[in-house]
C-alpha positions as CSV (number, residue, x, y, z in Angstrom):
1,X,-17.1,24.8,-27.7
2,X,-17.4,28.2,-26.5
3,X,-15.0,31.1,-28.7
4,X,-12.8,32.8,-26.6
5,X,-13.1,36.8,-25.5
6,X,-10.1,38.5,-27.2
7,X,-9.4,42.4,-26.1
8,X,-9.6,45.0,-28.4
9,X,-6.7,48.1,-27.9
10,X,-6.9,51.3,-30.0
11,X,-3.8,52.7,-29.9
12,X,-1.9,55.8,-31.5
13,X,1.8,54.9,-32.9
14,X,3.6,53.6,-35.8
15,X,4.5,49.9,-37.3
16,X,8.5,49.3,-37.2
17,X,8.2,46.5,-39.3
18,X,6.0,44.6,-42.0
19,X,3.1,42.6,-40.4
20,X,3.6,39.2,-41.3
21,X,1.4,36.6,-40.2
22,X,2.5,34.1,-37.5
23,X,5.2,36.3,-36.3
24,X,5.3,38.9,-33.2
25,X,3.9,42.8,-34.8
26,X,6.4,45.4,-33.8
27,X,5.8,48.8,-32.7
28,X,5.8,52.0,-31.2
29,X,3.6,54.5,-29.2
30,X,5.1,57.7,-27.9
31,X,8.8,56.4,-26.7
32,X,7.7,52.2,-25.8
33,X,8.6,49.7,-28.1
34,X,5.6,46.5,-28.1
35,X,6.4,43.4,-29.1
36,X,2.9,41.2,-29.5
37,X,2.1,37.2,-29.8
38,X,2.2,36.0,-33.4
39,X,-0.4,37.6,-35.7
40,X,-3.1,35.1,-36.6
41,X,-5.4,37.9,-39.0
42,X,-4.7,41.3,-40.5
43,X,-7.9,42.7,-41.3
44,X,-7.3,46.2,-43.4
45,X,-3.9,48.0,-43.5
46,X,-4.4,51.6,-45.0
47,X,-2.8,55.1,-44.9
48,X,-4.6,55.9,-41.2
49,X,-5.3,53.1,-39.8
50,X,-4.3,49.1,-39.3
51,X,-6.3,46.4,-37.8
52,X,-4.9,43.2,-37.0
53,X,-5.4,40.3,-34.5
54,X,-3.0,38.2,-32.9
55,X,-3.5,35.0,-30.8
56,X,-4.7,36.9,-27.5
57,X,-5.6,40.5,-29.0
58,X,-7.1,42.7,-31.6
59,X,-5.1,46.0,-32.5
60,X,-6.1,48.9,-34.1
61,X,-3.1,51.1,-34.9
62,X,-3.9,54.6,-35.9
63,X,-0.7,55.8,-37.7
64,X,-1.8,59.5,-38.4
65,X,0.9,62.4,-36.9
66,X,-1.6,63.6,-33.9
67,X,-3.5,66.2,-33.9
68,X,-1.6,68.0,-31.1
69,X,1.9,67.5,-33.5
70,X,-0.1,69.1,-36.7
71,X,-1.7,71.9,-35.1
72,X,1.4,72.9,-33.4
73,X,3.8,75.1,-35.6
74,X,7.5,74.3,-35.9
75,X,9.6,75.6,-33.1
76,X,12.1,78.6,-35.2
77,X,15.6,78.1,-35.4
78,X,17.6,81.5,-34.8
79,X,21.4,81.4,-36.6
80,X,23.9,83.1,-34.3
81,X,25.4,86.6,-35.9
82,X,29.2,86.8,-36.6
């Protein structure tokens, strides 16, 4: 029996809650929330990174700030005089 092809996404977010295995991973890039099939594997969970596989997909999730929002330097709040 031949194994089936499975997609692989890399994307950029955050988890929104704990990955448990046969149930739907939950989370967000920029302002979408995912919901996926039921997580079959999670291969490593670190500070930077989380690779799992559900029934139709692998994820990588890279849960670093980006770059862009490092680099950039806070916006400066100015208080009103009295």
């Amino acid at each position: 029996m031949k194994k089936a092809f499975k997609p692989t996404l890399y994307l950029n977010g955050k988890l929104l809650c704990r990955l448990t295995l046969g149930r739907a991973a939950i989370f967000s890039v920029e302002d979408r929330i995912y919901h996926t099939s039921a997580v079959v594997r999670i291969h490593a969970v670190n500070s930077s990174e989380v690779h799992f596989e559900t029934q139709h997909t692998h994820y990588y999730l890279n849960i670093r700030p980006f770059a862009a929002a490092v680099r950039r330097p806070p916006i400066p709040v100015l208080a009103a005089c009295a």
